[in-house]
N, CA, C and O atoms as a MOPAC input file, in Angstrom:
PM7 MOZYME 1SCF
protein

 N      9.31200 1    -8.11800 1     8.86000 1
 C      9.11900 1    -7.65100 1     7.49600 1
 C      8.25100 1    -6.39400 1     7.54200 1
 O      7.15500 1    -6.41500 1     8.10300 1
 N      8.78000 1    -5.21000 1     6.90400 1
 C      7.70700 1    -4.41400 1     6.47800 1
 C      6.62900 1    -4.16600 1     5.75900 1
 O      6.64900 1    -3.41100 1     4.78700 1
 N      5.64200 1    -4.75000 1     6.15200 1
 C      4.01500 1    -4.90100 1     5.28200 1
 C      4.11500 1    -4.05200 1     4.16700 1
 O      4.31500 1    -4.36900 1     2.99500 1
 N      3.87000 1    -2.35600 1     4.91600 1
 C      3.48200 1    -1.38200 1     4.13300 1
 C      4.60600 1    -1.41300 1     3.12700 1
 O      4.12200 1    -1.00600 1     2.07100 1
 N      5.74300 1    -1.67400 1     2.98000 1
 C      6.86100 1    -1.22800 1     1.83300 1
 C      6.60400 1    -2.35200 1     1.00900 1
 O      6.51600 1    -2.26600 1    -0.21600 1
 N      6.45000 1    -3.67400 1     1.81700 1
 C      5.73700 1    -4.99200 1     0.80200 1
 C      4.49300 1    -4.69600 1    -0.47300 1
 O      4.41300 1    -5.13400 1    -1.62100 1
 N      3.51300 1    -3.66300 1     0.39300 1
 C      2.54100 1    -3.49100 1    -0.03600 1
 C      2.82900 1    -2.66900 1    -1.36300 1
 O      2.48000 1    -2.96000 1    -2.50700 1
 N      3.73100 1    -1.29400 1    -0.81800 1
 C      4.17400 1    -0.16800 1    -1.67000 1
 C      4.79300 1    -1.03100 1    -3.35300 1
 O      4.35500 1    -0.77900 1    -4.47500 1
 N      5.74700 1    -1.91100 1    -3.04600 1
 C      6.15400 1    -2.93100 1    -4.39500 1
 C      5.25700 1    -3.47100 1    -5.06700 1
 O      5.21100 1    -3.21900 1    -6.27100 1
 N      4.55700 1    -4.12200 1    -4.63300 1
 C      3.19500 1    -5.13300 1    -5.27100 1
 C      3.22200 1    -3.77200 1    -6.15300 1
 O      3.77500 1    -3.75600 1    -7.25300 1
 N      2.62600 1    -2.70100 1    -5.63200 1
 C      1.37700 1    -1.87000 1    -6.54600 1
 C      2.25800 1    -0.81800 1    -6.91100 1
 O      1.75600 1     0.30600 1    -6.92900 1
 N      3.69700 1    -0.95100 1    -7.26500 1
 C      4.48500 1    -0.14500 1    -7.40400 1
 C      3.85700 1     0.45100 1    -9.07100 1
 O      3.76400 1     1.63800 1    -9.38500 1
 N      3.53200 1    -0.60200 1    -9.84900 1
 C      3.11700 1    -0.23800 1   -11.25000 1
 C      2.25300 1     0.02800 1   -11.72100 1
 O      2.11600 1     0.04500 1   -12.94500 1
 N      1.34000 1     0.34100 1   -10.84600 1
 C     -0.39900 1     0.08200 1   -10.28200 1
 C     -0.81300 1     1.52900 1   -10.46400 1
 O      0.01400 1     2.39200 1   -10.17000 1
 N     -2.21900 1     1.94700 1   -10.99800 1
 C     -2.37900 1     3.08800 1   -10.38600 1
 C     -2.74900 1     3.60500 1    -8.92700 1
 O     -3.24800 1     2.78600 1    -8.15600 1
 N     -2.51000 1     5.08000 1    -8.44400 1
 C     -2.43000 1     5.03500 1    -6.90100 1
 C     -3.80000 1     4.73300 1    -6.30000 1
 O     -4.90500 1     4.93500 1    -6.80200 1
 N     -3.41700 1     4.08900 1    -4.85800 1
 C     -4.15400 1     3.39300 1    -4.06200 1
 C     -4.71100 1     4.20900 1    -3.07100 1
 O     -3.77600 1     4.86000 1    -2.60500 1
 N     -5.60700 1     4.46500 1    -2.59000 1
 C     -5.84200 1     4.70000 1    -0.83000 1
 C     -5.24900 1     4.04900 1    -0.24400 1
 O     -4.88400 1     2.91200 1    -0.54500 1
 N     -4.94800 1     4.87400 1     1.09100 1
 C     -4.71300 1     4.37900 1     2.11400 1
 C     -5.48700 1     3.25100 1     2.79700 1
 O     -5.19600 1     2.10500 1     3.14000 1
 N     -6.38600 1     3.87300 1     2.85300 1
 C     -7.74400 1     2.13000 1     3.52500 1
 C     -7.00300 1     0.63300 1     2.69300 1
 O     -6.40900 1    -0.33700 1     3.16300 1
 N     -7.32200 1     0.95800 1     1.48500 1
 C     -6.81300 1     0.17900 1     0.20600 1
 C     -5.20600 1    -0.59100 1     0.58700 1
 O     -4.99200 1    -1.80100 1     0.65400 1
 N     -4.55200 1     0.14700 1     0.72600 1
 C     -2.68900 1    -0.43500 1     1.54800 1
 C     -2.95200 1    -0.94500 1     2.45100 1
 O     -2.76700 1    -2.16200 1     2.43700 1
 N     -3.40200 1    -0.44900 1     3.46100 1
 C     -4.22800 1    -1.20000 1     4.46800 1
 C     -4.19400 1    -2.27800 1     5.01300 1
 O     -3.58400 1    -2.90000 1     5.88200 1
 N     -5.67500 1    -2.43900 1     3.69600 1
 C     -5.90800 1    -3.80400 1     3.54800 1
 C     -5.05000 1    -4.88600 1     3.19500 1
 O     -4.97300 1    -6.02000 1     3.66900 1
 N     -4.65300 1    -4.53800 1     2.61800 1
 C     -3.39700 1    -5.54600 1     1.54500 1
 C     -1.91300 1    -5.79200 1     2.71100 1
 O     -1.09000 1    -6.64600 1     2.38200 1
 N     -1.73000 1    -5.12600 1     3.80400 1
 C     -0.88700 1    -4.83100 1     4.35900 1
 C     -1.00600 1    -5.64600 1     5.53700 1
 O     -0.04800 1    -6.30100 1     5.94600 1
 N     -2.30300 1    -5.64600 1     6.19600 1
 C     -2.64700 1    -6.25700 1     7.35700 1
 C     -3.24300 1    -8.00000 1     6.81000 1
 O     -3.35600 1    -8.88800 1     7.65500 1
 N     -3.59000 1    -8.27000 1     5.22200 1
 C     -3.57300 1    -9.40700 1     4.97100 1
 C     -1.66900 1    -9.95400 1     4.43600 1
 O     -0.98400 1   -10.97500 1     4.49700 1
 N     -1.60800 1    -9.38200 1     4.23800 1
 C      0.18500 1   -10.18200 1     3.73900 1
 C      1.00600 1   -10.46100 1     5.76800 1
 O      1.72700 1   -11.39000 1     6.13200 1
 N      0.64400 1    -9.61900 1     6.36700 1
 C      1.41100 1    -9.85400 1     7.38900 1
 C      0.22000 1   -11.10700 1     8.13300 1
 O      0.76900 1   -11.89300 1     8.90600 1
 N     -0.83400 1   -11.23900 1     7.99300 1
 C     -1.34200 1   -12.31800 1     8.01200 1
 C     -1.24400 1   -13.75800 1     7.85800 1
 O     -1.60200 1   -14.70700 1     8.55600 1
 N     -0.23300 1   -13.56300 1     5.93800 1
 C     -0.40200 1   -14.87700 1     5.66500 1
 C      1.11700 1   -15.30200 1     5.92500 1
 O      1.61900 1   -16.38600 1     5.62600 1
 N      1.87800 1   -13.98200 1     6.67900 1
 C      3.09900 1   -14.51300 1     7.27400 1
 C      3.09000 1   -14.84900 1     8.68200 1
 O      3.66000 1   -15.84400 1     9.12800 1
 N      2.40900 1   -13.97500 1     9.41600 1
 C      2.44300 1   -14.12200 1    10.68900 1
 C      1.43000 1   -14.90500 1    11.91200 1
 O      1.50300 1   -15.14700 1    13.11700 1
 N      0.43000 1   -15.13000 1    10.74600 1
 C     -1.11700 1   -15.58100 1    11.21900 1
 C     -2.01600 1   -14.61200 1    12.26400 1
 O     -2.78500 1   -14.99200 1    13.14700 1
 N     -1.67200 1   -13.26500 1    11.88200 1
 C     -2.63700 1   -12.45800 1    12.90000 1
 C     -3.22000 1   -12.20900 1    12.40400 1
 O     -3.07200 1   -12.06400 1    11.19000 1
 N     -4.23600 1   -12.00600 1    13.02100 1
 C     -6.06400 1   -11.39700 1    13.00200 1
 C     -6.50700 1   -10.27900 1    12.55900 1
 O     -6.44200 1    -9.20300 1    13.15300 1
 N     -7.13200 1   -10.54700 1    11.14800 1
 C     -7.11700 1    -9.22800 1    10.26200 1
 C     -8.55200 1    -8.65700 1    10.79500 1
 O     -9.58500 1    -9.30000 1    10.98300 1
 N     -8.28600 1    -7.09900 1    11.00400 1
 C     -9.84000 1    -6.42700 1    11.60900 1
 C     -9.35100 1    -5.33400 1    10.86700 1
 O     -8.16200 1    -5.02700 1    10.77800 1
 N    -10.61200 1    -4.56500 1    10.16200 1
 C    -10.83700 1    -3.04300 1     9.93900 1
 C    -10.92100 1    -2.14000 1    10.78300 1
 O    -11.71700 1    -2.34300 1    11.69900 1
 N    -10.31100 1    -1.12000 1    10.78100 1
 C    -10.56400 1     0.12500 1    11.52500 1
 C    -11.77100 1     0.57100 1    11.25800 1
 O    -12.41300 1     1.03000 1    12.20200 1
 N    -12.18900 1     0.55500 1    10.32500 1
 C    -13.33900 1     1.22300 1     9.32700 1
 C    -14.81700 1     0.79800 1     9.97200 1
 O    -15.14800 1    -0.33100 1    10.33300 1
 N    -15.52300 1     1.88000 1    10.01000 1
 C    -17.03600 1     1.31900 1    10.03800 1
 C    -17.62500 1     0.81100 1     8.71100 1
 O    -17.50600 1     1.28200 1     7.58000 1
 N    -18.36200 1    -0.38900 1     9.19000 1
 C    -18.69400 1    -1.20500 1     7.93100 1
 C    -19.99300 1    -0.46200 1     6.99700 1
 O    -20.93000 1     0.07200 1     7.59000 1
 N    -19.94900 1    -0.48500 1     6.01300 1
 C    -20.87000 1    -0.14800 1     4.96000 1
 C    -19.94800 1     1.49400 1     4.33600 1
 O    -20.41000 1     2.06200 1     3.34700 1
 N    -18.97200 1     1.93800 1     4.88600 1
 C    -18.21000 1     3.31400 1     4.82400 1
 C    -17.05700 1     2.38100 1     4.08600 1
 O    -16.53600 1     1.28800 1     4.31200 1
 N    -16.92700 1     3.58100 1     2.91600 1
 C    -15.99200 1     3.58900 1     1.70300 1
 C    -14.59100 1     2.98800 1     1.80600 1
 O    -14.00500 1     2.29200 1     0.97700 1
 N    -14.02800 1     3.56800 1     3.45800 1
 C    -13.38300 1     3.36100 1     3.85100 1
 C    -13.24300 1     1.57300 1     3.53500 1
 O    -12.63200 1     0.94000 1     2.67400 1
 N    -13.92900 1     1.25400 1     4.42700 1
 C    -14.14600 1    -0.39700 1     4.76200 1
 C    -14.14900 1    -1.01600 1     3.38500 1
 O    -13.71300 1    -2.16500 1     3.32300 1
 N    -14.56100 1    -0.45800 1     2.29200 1
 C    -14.80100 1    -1.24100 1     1.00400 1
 C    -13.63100 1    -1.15900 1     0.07300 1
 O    -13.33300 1    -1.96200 1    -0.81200 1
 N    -12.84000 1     0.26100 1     0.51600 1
 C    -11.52800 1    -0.14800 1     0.00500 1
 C    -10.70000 1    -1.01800 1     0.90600 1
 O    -10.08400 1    -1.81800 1     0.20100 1
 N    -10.34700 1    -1.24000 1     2.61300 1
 C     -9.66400 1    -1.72300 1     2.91300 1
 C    -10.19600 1    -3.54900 1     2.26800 1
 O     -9.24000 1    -4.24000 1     1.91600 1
 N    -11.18300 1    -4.00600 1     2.18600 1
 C    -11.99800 1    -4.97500 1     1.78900 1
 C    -11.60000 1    -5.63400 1     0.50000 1
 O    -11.56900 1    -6.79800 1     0.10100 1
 N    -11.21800 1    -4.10300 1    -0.15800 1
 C    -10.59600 1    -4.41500 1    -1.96600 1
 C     -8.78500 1    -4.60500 1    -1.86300 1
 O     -7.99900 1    -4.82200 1    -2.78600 1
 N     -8.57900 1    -4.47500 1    -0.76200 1
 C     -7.39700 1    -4.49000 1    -0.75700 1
 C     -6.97200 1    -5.63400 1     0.18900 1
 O     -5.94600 1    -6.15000 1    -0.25300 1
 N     -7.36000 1    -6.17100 1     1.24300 1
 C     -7.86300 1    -7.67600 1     1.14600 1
 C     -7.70600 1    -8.69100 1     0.23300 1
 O     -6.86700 1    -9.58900 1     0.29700 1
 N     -8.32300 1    -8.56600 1    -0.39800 1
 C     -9.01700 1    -9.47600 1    -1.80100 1
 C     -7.84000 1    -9.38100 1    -2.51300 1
 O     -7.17300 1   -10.35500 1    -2.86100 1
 N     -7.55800 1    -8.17300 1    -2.74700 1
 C     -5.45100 1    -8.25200 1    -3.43800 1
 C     -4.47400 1    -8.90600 1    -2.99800 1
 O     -3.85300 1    -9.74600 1    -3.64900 1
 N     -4.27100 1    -8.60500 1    -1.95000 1
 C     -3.21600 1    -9.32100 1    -0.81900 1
 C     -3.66100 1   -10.72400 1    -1.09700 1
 O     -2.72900 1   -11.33400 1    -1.62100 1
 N     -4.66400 1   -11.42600 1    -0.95800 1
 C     -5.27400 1   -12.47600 1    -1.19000 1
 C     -4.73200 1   -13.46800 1    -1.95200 1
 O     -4.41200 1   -14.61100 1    -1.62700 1
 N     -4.63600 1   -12.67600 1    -3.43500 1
 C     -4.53900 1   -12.81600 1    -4.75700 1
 C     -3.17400 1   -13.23500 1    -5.27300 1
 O     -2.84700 1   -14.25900 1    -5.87100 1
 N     -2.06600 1   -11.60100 1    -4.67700 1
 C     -1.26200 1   -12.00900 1    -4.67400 1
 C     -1.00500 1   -12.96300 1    -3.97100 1
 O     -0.76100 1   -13.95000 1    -4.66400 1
 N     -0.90100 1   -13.26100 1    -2.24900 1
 C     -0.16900 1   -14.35400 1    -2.12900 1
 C     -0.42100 1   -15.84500 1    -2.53500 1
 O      0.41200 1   -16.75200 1    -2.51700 1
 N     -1.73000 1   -15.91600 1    -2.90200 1
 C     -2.19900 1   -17.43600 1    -4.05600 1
 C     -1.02400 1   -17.48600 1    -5.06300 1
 O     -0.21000 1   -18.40800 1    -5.11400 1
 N     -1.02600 1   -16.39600 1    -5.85500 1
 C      0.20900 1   -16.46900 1    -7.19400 1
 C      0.92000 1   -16.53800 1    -6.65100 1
 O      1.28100 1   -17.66900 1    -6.97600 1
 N      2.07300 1   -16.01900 1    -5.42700 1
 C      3.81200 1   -16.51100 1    -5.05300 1
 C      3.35800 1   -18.27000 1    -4.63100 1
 O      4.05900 1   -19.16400 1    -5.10300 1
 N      2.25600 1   -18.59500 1    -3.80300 1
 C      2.12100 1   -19.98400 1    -3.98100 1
 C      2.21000 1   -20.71700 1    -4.77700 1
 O      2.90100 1   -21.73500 1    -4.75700 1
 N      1.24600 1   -20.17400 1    -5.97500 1
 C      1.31000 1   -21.15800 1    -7.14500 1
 C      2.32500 1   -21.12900 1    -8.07800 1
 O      2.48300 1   -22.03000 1    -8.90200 1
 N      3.31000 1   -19.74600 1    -7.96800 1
 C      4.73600 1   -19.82100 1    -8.59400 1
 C      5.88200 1   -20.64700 1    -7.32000 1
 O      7.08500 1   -20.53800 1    -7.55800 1
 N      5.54700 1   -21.26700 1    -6.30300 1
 C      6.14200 1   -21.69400 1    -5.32800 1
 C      5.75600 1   -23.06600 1    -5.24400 1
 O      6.11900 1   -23.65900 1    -4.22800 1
 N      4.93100 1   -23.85400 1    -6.31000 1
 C      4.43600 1   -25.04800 1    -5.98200 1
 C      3.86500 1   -25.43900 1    -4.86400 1
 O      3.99800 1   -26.62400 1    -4.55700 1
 N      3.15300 1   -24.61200 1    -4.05100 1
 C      2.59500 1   -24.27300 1    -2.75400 1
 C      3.15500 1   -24.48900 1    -1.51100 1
 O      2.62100 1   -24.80300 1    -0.44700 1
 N      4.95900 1   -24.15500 1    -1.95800 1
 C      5.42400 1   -24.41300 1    -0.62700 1
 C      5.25200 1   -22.72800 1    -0.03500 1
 O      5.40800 1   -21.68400 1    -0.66800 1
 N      4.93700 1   -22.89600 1     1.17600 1
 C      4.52800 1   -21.65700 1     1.83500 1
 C      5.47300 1   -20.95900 1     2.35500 1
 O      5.43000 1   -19.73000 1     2.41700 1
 N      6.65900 1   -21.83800 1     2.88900 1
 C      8.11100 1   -21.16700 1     3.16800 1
 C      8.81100 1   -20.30200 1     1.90700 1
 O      9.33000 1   -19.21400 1     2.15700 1
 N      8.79800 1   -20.82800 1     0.57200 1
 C      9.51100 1   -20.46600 1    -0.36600 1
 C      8.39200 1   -19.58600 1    -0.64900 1
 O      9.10400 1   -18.74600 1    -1.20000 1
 N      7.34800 1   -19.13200 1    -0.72200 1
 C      6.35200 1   -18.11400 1    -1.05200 1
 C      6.90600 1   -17.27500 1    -0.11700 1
 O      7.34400 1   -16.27100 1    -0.67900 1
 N      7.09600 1   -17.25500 1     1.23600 1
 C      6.83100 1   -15.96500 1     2.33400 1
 C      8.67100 1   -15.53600 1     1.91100 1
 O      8.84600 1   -14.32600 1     1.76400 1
 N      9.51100 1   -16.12500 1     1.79000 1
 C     10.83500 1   -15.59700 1     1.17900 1
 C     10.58200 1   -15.22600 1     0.20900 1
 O     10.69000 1   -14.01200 1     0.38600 1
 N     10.22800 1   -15.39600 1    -1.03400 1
 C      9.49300 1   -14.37500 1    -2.08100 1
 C      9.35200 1   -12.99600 1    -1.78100 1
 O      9.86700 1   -11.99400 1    -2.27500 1
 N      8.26200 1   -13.22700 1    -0.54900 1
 C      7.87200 1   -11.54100 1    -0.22400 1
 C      8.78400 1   -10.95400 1     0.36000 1
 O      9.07200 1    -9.75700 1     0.38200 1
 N      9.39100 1   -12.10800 1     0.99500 1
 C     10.95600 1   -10.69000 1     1.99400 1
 C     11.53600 1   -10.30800 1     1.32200 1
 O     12.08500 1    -9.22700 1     1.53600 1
 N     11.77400 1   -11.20000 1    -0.19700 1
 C     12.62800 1   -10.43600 1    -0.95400 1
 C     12.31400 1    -9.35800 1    -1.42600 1
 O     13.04300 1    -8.38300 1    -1.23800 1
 N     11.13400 1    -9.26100 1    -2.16700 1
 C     10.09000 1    -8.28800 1    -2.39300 1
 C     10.53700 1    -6.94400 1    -1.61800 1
 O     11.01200 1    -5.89000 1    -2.04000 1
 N     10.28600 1    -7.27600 1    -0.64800 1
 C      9.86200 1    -6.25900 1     0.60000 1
 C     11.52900 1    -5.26000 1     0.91500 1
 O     11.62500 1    -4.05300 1     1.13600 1
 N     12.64100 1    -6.29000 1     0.82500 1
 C     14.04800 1    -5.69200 1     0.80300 1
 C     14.37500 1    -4.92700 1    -0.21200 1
 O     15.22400 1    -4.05700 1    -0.02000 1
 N     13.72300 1    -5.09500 1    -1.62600 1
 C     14.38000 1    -4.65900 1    -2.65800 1
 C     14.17800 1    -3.15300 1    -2.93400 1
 O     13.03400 1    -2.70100 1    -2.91000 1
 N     15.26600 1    -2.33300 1    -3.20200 1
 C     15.17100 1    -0.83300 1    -3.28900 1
 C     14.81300 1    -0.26700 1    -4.31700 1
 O     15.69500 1    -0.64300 1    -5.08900 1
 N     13.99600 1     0.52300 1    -5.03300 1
 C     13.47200 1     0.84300 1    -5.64900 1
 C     14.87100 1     1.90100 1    -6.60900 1
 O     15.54300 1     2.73200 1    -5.99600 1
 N     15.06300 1     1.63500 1    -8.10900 1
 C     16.42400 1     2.31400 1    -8.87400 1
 C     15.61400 1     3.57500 1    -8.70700 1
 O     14.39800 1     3.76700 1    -8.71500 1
 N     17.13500 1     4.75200 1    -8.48300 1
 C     16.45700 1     6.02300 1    -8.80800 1
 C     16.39300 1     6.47900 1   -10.31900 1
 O     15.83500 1     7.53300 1   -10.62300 1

C-alpha cells in the first residue's frame, strides 16, 4: 500500500500540511498495517518533530474511526484504507 497517497486522501479536504506533518501520519498508518517501528527523522524539541508528532496523533485518530466504523475488526479497517489509498482522485 502506498502510505503517502493514503496520507494525501485522508487530508485531501484539509488545509495544506507539511511534509514532517505527512510524515507522520504516513509512517503511523503503515504501522497500524504493517506493525513497523515508528521513529522521527527529526531532532526532538525542532518544529520539525512537533509536526511529524501532530501528524502521528492524526494517523492515530483516523485509524480508531475506520475501527470504530469497522466494529473493531482490524482486517475490515486496513481494507478500508486500501481502498482509500486505490481511489483516484476526479479531475
Amino acid at each position: 500500500m502506498d502510505y503517502s497517497k493514503l496520507t494525501d486522501k485522508l487530508l485531501e479536504h484539509d488545509p495544506k500540511r507539511s511534509e514532517p506533518f505527512k510524515q507522520g501520519m504516513a509512517a503511523v498508518l503503515q504501522n497500524r498495517v504493517d506493525e513497523t517501528p515508528v521513529a522521527s527523522p527529526y531532532a526532538a524539541g525542532s518544529v520539525e518533530e512537533d509536526a511529524f508528532f501532530a501528524g502521528r496523533t492524526r494517523a492515530s485518530n483516523e485509524f480508531r474511526n475506520l475501527l470504530v466504523e469497522a466494529n473493531g475488526d482490524r482486517a475490515v479497517a486496513i481494507a478500508r484504507m486500501r481502498t482509500l489509498a486505490e481511489v483516484r482522485r476526479a479531475a
